[in-house]
Each structure stands twice: as C-alpha cells, then as structure tokens.
C-alpha atoms as one frame of an Amber mdcrd trajectory, in Angstrom:
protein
  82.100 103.307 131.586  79.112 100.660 131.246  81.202  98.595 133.142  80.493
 100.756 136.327  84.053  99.431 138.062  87.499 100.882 138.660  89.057 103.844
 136.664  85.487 104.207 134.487  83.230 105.048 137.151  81.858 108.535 135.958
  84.660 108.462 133.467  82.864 110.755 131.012  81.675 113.381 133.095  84.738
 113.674 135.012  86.462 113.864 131.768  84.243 116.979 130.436  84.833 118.544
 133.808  88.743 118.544 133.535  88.892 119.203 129.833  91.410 121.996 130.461
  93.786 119.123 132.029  93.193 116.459 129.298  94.015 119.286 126.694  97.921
 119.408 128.654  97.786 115.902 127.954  96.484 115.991 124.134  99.120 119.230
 123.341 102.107 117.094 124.772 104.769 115.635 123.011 104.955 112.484 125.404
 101.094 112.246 126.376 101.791 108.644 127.861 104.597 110.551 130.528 102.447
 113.519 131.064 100.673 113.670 134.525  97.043 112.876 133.954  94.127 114.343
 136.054  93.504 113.100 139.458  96.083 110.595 139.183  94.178 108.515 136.909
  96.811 107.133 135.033  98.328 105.422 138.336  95.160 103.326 138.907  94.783
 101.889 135.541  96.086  99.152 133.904  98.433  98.886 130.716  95.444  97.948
 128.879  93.448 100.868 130.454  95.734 103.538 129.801  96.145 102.256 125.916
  93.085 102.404 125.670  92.576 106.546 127.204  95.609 107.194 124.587  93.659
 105.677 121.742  90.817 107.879 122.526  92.779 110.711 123.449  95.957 110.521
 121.041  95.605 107.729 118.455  99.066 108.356 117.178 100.927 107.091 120.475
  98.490 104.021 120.321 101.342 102.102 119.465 103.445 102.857 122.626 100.249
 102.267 124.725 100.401  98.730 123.430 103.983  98.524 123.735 103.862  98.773
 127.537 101.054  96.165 127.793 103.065  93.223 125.426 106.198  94.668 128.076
 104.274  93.930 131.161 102.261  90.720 129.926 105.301  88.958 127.646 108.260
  90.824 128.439 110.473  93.431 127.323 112.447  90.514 124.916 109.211  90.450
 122.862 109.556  94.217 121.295 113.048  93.914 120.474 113.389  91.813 116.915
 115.884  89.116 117.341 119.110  89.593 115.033 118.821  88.232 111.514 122.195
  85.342 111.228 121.370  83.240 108.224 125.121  80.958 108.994 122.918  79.860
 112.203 119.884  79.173 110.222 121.805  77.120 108.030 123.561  75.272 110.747
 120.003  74.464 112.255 118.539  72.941 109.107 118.286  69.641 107.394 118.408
  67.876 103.899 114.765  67.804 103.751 113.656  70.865 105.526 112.547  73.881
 103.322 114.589  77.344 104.116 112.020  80.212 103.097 112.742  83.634 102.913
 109.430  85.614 102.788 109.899  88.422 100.994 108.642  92.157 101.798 108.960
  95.003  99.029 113.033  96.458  98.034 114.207  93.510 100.247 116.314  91.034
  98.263 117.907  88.124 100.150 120.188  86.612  96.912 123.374  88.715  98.736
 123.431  86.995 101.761 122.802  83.771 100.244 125.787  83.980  97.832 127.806
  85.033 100.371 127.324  81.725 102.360 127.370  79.571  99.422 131.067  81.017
  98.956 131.594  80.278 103.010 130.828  76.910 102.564 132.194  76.052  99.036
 128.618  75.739  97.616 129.114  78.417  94.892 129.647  75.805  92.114 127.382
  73.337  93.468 123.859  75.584  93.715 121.176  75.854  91.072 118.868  78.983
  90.763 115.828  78.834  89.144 113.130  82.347  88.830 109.559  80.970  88.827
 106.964  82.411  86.614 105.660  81.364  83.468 106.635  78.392  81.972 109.495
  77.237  84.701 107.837  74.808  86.194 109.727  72.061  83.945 113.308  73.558
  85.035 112.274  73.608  88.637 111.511  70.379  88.833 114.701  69.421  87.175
 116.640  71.145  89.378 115.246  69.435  92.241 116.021  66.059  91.120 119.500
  66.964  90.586 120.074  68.404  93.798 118.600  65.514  95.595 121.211  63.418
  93.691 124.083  65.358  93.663 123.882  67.308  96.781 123.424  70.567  95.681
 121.352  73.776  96.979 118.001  74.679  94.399 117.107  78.241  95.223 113.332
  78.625  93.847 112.825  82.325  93.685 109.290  84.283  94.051 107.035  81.340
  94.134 104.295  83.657  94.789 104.392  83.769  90.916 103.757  80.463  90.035
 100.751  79.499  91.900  99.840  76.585  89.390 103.027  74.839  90.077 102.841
  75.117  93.733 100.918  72.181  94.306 104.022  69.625  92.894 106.233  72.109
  94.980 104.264  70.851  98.189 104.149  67.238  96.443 108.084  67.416  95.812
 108.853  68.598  99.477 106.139  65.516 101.289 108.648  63.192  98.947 111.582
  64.492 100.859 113.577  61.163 102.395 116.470  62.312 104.414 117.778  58.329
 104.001 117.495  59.256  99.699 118.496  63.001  99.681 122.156  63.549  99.593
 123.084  65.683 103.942 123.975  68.195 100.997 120.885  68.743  99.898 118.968
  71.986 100.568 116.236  73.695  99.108 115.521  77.490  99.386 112.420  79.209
  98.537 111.485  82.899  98.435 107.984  84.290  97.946 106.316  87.335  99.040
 103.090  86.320 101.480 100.790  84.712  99.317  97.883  82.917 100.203  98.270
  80.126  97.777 101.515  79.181  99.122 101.259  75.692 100.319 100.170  75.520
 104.234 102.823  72.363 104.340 105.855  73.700 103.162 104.914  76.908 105.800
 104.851  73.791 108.331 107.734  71.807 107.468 110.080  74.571 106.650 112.425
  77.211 108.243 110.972  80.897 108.146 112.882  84.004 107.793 111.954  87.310
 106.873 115.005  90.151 105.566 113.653  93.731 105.809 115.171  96.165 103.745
 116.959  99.177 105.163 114.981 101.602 107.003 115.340 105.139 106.777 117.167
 107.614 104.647 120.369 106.995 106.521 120.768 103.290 106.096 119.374 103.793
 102.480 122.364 105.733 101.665 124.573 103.404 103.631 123.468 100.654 102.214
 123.728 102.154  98.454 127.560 103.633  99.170 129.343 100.435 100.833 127.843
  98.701  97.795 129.433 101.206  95.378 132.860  99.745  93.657 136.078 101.513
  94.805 138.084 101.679  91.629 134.783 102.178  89.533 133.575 105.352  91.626
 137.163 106.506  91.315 137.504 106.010  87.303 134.023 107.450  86.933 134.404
 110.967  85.012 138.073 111.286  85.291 138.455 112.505  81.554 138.246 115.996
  83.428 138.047 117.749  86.543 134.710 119.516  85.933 133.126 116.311  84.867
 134.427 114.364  87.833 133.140 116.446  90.541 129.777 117.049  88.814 129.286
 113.075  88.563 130.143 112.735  92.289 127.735 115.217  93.037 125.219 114.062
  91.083 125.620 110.455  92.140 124.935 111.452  95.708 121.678 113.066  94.243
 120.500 110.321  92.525 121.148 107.906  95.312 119.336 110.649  98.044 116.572
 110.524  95.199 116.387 107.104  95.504 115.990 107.182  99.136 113.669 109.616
  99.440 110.702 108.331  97.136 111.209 104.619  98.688 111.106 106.177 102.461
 107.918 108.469 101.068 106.466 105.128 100.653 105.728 104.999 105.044 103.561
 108.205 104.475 100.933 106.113 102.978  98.465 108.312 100.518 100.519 111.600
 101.728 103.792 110.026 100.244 102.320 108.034  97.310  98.832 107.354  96.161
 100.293 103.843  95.629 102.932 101.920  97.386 105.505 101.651  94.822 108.253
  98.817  94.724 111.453 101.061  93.822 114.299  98.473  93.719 118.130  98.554
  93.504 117.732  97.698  89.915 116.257 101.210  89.409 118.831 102.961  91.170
 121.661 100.731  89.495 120.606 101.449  85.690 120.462 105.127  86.674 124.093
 105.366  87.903 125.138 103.724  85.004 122.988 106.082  82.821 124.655 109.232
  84.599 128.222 108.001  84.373 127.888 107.388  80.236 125.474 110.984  80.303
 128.297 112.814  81.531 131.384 111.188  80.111 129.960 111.014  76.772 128.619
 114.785  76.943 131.565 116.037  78.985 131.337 119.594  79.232 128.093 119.347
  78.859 125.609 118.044  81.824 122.044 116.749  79.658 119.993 117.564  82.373
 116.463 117.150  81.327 117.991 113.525  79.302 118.747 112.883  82.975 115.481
 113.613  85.047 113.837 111.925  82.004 115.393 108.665  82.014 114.889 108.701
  85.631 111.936 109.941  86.288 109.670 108.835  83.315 111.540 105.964  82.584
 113.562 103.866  85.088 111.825 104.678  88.105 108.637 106.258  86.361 107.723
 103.126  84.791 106.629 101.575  87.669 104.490 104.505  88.274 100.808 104.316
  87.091  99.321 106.727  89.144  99.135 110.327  86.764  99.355 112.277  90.118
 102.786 109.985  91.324 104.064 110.989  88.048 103.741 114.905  88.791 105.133
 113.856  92.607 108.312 111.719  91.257 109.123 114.450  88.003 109.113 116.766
  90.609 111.210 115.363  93.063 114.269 114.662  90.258 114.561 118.222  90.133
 115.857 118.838  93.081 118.497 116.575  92.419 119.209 116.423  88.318 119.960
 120.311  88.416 122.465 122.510  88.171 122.753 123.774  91.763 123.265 120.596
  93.106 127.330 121.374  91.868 127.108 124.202  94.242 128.702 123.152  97.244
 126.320 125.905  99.451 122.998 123.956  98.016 121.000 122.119 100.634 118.349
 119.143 100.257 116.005 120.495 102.683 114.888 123.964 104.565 117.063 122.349
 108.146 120.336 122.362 105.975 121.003 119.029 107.347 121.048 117.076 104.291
 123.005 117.965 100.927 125.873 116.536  98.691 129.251 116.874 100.372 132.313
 118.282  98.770 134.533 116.470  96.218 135.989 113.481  98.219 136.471 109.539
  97.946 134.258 107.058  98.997 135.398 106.660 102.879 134.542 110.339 102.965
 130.996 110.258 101.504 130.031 107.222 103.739 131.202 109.638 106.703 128.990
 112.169 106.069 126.362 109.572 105.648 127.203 108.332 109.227 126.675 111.659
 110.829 123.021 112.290 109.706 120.101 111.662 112.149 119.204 108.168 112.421
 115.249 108.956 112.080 114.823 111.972 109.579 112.312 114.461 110.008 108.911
 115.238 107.229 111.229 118.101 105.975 113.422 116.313 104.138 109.947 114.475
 101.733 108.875 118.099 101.227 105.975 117.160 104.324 104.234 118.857 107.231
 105.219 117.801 111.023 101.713 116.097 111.045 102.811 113.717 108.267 104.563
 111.840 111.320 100.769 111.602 113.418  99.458 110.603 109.635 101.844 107.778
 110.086 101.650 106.608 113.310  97.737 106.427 113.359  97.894 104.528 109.943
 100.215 101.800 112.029  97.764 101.790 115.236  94.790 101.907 112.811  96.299
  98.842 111.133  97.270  96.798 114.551  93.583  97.344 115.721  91.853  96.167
 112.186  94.062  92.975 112.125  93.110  92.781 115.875  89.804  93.253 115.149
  89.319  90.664 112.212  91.038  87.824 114.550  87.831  88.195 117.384  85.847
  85.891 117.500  82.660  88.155 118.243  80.725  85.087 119.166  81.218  85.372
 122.920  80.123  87.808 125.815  81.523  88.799 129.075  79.534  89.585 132.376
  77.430  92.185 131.660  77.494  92.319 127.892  75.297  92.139 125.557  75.430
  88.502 123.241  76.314  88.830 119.679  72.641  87.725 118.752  71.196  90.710
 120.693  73.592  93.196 119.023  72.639  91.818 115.761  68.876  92.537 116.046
  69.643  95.775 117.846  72.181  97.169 115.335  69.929  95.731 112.262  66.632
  97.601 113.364  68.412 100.699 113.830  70.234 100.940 110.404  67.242  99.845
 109.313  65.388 102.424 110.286  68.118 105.273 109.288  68.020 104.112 105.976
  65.124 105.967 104.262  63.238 103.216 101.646  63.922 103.453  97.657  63.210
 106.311  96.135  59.890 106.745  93.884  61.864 106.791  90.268  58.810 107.199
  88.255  57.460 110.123  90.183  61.080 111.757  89.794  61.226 110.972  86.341
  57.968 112.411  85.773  58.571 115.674  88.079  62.095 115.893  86.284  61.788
 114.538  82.725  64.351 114.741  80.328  65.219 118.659  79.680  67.585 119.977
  76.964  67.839 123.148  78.785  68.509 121.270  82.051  70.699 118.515  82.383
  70.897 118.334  86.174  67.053 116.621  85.785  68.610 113.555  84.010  71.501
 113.677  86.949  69.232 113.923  89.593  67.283 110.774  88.101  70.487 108.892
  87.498  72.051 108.948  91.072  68.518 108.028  92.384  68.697 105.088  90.578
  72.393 104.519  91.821  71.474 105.027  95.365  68.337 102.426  94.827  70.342
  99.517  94.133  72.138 100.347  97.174  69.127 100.902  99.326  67.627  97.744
  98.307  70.543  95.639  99.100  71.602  97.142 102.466  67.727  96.881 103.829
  66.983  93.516 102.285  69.985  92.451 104.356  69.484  93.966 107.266  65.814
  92.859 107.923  67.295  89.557 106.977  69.636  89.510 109.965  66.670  90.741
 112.097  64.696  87.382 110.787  67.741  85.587 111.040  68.368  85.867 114.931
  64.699  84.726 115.647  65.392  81.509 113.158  63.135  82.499 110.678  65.424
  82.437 107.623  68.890  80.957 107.051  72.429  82.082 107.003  74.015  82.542
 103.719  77.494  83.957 103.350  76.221  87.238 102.344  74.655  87.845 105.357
  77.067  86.167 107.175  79.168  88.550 105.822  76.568  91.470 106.671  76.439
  90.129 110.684  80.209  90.321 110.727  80.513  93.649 109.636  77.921  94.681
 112.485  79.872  92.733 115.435  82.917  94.240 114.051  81.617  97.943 113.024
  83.340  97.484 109.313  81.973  98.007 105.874  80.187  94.417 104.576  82.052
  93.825 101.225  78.386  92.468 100.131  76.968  96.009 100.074  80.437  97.691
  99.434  79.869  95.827  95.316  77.212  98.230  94.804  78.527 101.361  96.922
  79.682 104.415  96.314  83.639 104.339  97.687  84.027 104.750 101.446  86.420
 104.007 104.356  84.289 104.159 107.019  83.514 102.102 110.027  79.800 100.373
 109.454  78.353 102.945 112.046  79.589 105.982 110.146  78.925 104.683 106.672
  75.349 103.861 107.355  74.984 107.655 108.677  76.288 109.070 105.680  74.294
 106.990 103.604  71.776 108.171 105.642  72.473 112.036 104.815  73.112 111.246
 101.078  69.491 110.370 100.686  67.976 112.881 102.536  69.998 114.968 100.613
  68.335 113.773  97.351  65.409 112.935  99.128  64.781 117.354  99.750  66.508
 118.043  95.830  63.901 115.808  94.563  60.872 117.568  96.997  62.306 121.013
  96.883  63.513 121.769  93.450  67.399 121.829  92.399  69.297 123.296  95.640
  70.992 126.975  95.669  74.339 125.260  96.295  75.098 121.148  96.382  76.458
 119.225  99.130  79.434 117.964  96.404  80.239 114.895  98.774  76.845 113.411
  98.449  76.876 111.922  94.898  77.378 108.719  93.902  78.545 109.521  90.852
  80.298 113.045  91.282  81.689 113.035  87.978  78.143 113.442  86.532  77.210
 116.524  88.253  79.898 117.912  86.714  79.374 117.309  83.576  76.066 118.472
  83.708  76.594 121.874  84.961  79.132 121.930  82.008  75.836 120.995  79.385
  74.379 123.698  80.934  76.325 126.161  80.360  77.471 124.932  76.516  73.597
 124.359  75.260  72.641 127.884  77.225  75.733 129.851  75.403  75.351 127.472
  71.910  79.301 126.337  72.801  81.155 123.070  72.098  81.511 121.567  75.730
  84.971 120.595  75.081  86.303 124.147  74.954  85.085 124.844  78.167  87.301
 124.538  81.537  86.604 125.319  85.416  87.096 128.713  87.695  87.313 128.051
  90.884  87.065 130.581  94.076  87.371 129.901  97.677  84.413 132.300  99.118
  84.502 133.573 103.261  83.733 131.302 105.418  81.340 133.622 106.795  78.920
 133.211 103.278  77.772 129.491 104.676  76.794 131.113 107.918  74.013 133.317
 106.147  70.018 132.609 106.861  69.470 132.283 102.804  71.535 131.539 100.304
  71.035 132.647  96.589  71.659 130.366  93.726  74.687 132.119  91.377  73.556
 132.968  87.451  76.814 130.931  86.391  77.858 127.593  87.740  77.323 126.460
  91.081  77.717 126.461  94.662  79.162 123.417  96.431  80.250 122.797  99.758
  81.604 119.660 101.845  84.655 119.051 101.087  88.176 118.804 103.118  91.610
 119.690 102.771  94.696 117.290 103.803  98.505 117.938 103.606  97.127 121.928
 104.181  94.598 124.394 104.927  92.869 126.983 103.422  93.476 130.775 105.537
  90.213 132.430 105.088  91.542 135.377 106.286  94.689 135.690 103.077  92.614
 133.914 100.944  95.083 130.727  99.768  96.439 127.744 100.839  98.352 127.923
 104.057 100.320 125.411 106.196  98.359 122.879 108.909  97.866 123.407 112.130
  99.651 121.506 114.455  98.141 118.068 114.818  95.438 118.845 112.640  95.265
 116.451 109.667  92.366 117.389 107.906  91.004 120.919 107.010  87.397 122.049
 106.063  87.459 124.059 102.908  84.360 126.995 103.001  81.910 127.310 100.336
  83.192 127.471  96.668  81.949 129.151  93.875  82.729 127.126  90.996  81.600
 128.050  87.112  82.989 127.453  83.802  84.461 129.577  80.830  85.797 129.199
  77.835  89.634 128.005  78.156  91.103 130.619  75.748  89.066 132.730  78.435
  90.105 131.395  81.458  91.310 134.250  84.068  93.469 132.255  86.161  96.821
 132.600  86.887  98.492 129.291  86.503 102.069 130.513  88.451  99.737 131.336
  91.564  97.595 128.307  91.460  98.335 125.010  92.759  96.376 122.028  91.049
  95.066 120.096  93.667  93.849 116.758  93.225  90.462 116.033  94.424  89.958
 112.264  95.662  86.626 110.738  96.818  88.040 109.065  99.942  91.506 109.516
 101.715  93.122 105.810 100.384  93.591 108.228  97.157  94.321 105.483  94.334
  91.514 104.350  92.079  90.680 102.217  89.570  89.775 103.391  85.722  85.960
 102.816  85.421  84.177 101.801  82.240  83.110 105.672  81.456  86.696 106.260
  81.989  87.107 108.166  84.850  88.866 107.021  88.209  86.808 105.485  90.987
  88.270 107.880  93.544  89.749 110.948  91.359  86.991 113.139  90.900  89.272
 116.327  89.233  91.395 119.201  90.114  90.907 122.125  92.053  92.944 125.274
  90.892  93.449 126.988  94.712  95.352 129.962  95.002  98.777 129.705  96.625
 100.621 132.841  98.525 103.383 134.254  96.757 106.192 133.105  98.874 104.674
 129.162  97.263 105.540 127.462  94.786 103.342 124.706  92.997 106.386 122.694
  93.571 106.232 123.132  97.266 102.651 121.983  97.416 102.873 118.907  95.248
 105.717 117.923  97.289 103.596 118.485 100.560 100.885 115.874  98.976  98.241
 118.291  99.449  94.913 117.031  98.068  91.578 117.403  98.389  88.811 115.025
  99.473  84.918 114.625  99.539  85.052 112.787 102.703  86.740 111.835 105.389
  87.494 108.319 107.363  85.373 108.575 110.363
C-alpha cells in the first residue's frame, strides 16, 4: 500500500470495510477461484494476487506462485520432465560423470542394473560403497575401468568427503583419446556441500524421487514381491496362509504409512526418518519364518517388536517417535487384521483384501485414491494446511536467502537506512541487563524457597543474551555512519535485519525460537519485562510458563518446594495437572494457590482444549494452533497420584513447534520441556491422540 499505485491504493481500509467478503474468500475451498471484492482480483497481477493469498490463505501460496512461473515461463515449467535413464546414457561420454543425487527412500541401483543387462555391461561394471577406508578400492576401480572399458559406480560420496578431492582430481584427468568409449563413471551422493563444484560442472545430473503417496508405496512394494515366493509363503496350512497374506499387506500399509507421515513435518514425526526398503524387506522375511515356524500360533507382540523397536525402531531416536511408531504396528500386527470386515481407517477405504494372488492384491491397490486423505495417518483435515504452509513457508525462506537486499526500488528505503532504523528500534525494545547483584541480594539463597535461586539464574541467562543482541545492534547503528567495521558477526546481524530472520550470532546464546527477527526481538522484549516486574514485585500469583529460558528449572524448583516444605525425597514426587475455565484468567485479581502453581501461555497443536466438557477435543477447521486456559499445576506423591491414566492422554510439551531437540549437558532436551497429563473424553483413546500428534508448545512461530 506504500506504493500508493494500482490495486493497493487504500488497500487496507477497503479491506477492513469488506471483511465479511474476504471471510467468503478465507472459508473457501478454492480461495484463488472465489470471486473477490470489487473485482479486485481482475486488476492485479499474478504476482499481486500471490501475494493477497499469502496474506489471506498461506496454504494456497503455492498455487499463487504456480500461476505466476505459468504466465512468466510457461506452463512446460511446472510439469517435471519424465525420468529415461537409456536417453541419459545415450547422451553421455567416456569422460563425463553420470550423478544421481540422491533424496531420502530413493535408491537408483534398480534402474542401473537393469541397463547394464540392456547393454551387456552386467559382467563388465564395478561397484564400490564409499565410506571409511574405500578410498584405496575406488581408486582402483577407476583405473581399471579406464583400461578395460568398464562402468565404476561410486555410491554415496557424500560419505567420504576426505577422498573427494582425488575424486575431482581423477575426473580433471579424464582423456577421452586414453579412456576406453566404454568407459563410464557413475556417482551417487545425497546434496552435500563438499561435493566437488567440478564434477557438478562437468557431469550429467539426475535426480530419482521415490514413490509418492500411499498408493504408489504399495504399488511399488507388490510388483516387487516374487510370484512363486508369495505363493509358497505359509502353505503348510490354510489358516497360516491367509493370516500371512493378511498380515503382509499390513506390514507393507505400515510401511507406507510412517514414510508418507514423514510430509506432515513435526505433526507426522518429530524427525524426518529415512525408512528404507531394507526395513520393510527384513520384516517380510521375519513374518514369513514367525508364522511358519509358529504355525498355529501368530507371535504377535515378537512381531510388533521386531518391527517396531527393532527394524524400523532403530532408526528412531526420538522417545516420543517411539510411542508414535509402537503405536502404529498395532493396528496392523493384530489379530483383527484376519477379519476380513476390519478397516485401516474411520472412511473404510483402506484395509487388507480377501485371500487372493498377487494380480488381485495389486488391483485393489489400483483402485485407491491417488492422493489419500489425513485419516488414514490417524490426522486432523488441518494436517493438509500444516503441510502446505510448511512448503510455501519453505519456497519463500529459500527465496528470501537468495536476495540480494543491497538494492532499492523507487520509493524505497536503502538497505543502510533500514539498518539504522531497525537497529535503534530493537535497541530500544530491548530493556538493558539486569542488576544481578541487587537481585541476588533482594533474593538470596533460601532453603525454604528455591524459586529465589531460579529467578537469579534465568537473569543471568537472559544477560548474556541482552548483552550480545545490544552490543550488536548499536554496532550496526555505528556501522552505517562508518564509525566501526564490519565483521562477520555483524554482518551476520545486518542480514538478519534486511531479511527479518533470527542472526545465528545471537541465536548461540538464545533461548530456542522460530521466529522472524521482528517477532523474536518482541518476545524477548516481554520475557524481560516479565522478569523485570518478578524481580520488582515479588514472585507472581501465576507464571507466564513460556517466558523462561530455562523452563526445566522452574520446575524443578516448585518440586524443592514442595519436598523441603513436606520433609519428602523429591524423587517420589510426580505432577497433577488441571485445565481451569477459561473464564479464571479473565478475573481483576488473581490469588496465588497454597500448592504448586499457576501457569499460563501455552498452546495446543494437533487439538484443542473444549472449555465447556473439560478435555481435549478435535480442531477447528483451519485452525492449527489452540490456546490452552490457565492451569493449575501441583505435585503429590506418585503412590498418591489421583489421576486416571485410561482417561489421560500424555501430551508432550515442546518449547517451539520444530519439536526435535538435542540432549543438553544437564540432560534434558533443548525443546522437550515434559508431559502434560490432559484429560481425554470417553469416546478417546490415548491411542487416538498420539496418532493425531497432538502436543503441546510454549510458543508459537510468528
């Protein structure tokens, strides 16, 4: 709207006056086809209109930019070009590198066999698996092949980054008057940045994406299955047959599932496993010998073991995964699965056919939905918006970190001006250190009170922070007017203010956050004046639980608290937790509680809390995140502990929304901060929840 020109002229206001119209637009399913107000959406631009969506409905950000790459390129640059590796071969030379970059459960070795056989080079190629130790044999290899005309595959070079310099040396020596026409060499390697820039140059690149979607998962797994095999499998009796057949399709839909979860981000898995067709191929042969070597009897929990915890659960490091993924095997290592009425999902869609051969199985397959639906992960509609505004979120960042920022249009403000601007306002939201002697003498060391030492403690956390992020910033401010030099941590502080993202220099002494620069510096902002008003005030009535640093030590010193006041081991003492009205945080005063604490601040995702039934209730359409009201925590003994573990679901409680964490040197995670026990209605399950993803979280993104 500063522009004052075309579609923007009294943008805002017009837009507050027809907020009725916009909200037709922001409830539809197709907000790009929906008639916008005033027939704005004729007079703008592709670029104009992406831009409206991004502000108005993040999630169809990508189709926004879609139209403007179909209008400026071309409608041939959306559609991926078809992958023909025969034509790739038939375009290269004896001394041109073919590379295969690599993306996770995609594994090119098939297709390259497969020509090798087509043109009689099956005998004639030499394989070679870098890592540790195999630089010698690569390097043999290559000579050989030069000599005798042979193909050297060198697989994941990403893992031998101290051999790739005589890779690039070994490719520059490449004559194609020495080099038997033969000759090729193949590389794989996942994107690395210490893959030689030359060979990238010189060579052929091709990426191979594994199959997307539940359908062509189980496609993909079937046609690959062995005729005669699948039909030998369990035929010692009847009863054993049909239960591995039904089983099988399990474990493959299992398989499926937790790789597709993976496009779900945090939601799906708190870390992006690699599940490969390893996994899946060690499990079928552990169900076939299960079953035929147990025949009548079906091991189940040997079976969701192996699978879960073992095969497929030991790539999983993550303790809340682990819950997700021993979860998930039940649904599919059980004894209803032999029922031919049991269904995969609520929709009845999806569920292991009837006893039938392999052509029949791969029919089925062929009739399910091409793009399945959250049900079938156990998710919420909204998971979908969770993913599409992850993918816009992640076109815009990479968009972002490839501007220049050291230009301006007509009009605009120069990058120098926005630095000095930007830097004296953050400067002056950011309150100075805090006076730790003063604290230390207003809250010295109490036996009886642990929250003084606490208190002291995150004031000295916050201090090393405050003294960073203002040193820097009046730096850039002395900076633009030439008075002190550039280094690259201020470099790196003026990027992150052109850009509006978190400077990694102050990030190394931060508390986690994924916010843009503008919203970090304001919650920084309302941390200290948080402690800044404990610290004048006295200890609060109730605690703003998403303003420490260090959450982890609050907690543990409301448990001293309550141990040294009631002369109790603290290691015998656990947390209650209750949800109170959300009508209690709307009252004038607030009275501190004679057990525990008070705490407030927090959000829900995956769910929301129904203040009206009191438990955790589905989302709201296109709502992602949830406030939680005021709780009332306060801890008991845990041979005391009132709670009803079947009506409970354990939610996790993360620090930011990215979920995973690091183990810290005290032990705990970097982002985990514990678990909430939150009632659940009776028509719940903990099950249903965990499969949901619901967690909790002590901030949001924005």
């Amino acid at each position: 709207e500063d522009l004052g020109k075309g579609p923007w002229v009294d943008f805002s206001s017009s837009f507050v006056r027809d907020i009725n119209e916009w909200k037709k637009v922001f409830d539809s399913d197709d907000p790009v086809a929906e008639p916008w107000p005033h027939g704005i959406k004729e007079k703008m631009t592709p670029m104009q209109k992406s831009l409206v969506i991004l502000a108005v409905r993040p999630d169809c950000t990508v189709r926004g930019l879609q139209d403007v790459i179909r209008q400026k390129l071309g409608e041939e640059y959306l559609e991926p070009p078809s992958f023909n590796l025969d034509e790739v071969y038939q375009d290269s030379t004896n001394v041109m590198p073919l590379i295969f970059v690599l993306s996770s459960g995609a594994d090119p070795m098939a297709d390259l066999l497969r020509l090798a056989a087509k043109f009689d080079m099956t005998e004639r190629k030499n394989a070679v698996s870098l890592g540790q130790g195999q630089g010698p044999r690569a390097e043999a290899a290559l000579n050989e092949g030069k000599e005798q005309g042979m193909w050297v595959i060198l697989q994941n070079c990403h893992l031998a980054v101290s051999w790739m310099p005589k890779l690039e040396a070994a490719v520059e020596e490449l004559d194609p008057e020495k080099v038997s026409e033969d000759f090729r060499l193949w590389l794989t390697a996942m994107p690395s940045k210490d893959f030689p820039v030359s060979v990238l140059q010189n060579g052929m690149k091709m990426t191979v994406e594994p199959p997307k979607g539940l359908k062509s998962n189980l496609l993909r797994a079937f046609a690959g299955l062995d005729e005669e095999w699948f039909e030998e499998a369990g035929k010692q009796s009847k009863e054993c047959q049909h239960a591995f057949r039904k089983m099988l399709f399990g474990l493959y839909f299992f398989h499926g599932l937790i790789q597709e979860r993976c496009n779900f981000g945090p939601l799906g898995w708190n870390i992006q496993y690699q599940f490969s067709e390893p996994d899946r191929q060690i499990c079928t042969d552990q169900l076939k010998i299960f079953l035929e070597e147990q025949d009548p009897i079906i091991p189940y929990n040997a079976l969701r073991y192996t699978s879960s915890e073992a095969n497929y659960g030991g790539r999983v490091t993550d303790a809340d995964d682990r819950v997700k993924i021993s979860v998930f095997i039940t649904d599919f290592y059980c004894a209803d699965i032999l029922n031919d009425e049991y269904k995969f999902s609520p929709s009845g869609t999806y569920y292991a056919p009837k006893f039938t051969n392999k052509e029949g199985y791969l029919e089925y397959i062929r009739s399910l939905p091409i793009n399945q639906e959250p049900e079938i992960f156990g998710l919420h509609a909204n998971a979908n918006l969770t993913v599409a505004i992850n993918e816009a979120n992640a076109i815009l960042q990479t968009a972002n970190s490839m501007s220049g920022g050291d230009g301006s249009s007509d009009g605009a403000k120069s990058p120098d001006q926005i630095l000095a601007e930007q830097s004296a306002k953050y400067l002056s939201d950011i309150l100075p250190p805090f006076d730790t002697e003063a604290a230390s003498a207003k809250y010295p060391v109490d036996y009886n009170e642990s929250l003084n030492t606490v208190l002291n403690q995150e004031m000295l956390r916050f201090n090393r922070l405050i003294v960073r992020v203002r040193a820097s910033l009046a730096d850039i401010g002395k900076a633009v007017k030439g008075l002190v030099v550039m280094d690259a941590n201020l470099d790196d502080v003026a990027n992150g203010i052109l850009k509006n993202v978190r400077p990694g220099y102050w990030m190394k002494v931060s508390y986690p956050s994924l916010k843009p620069l503008s919203g970090y510096v304001q919650d920084l902002a309302a941390r200290l004046s948080f402690f800044s008003t404990w610290e004048k005030n006295g200890h609060p009535a109730f605690y703003w639980i998403s303003g420490f640093y260090f959450t982890q030590s609050f907690l543990t010193g409301q448990l001293q608290n309550f141990a040294r006041r009631n002369q109790l081991a603290i290691d015998t003492l656990t947390w209650v937790f209750a949800v109170l009205k959300k009508s209690f945080g709307e009252q004038k005063t607030i009275e501190k509680p004679e057990v525990g604490c008070l705490v407030y601040g927090l959000f829900m995702e995956g769910a929301r809390w129904d203040d009206d039934a009191g438990h955790v209730e589905e989302s709201l359409p296109k709502v992602l995140f949830s406030s939680v009201p005021y709780m009332h925590w306060w801890p008991v003994e845990k041979d005391k502990d009132p709670t009803d573990m079947n009506r409970v679901y354990l939610s996790p409680l993360y620090k930011t929304s990215e979920r995973k964490g690091v183990l810290a040197t005290t032990g705990h995670s970097s982002n985990r901060v514990m678990s909430l026990l939150l009632a659940i209605a009776e028509r719940h399950s903990q099950k249903y929840w965990t499969k949901r993803g619901v967690a909790c979280l002590t901030q949001l993104d924005n």
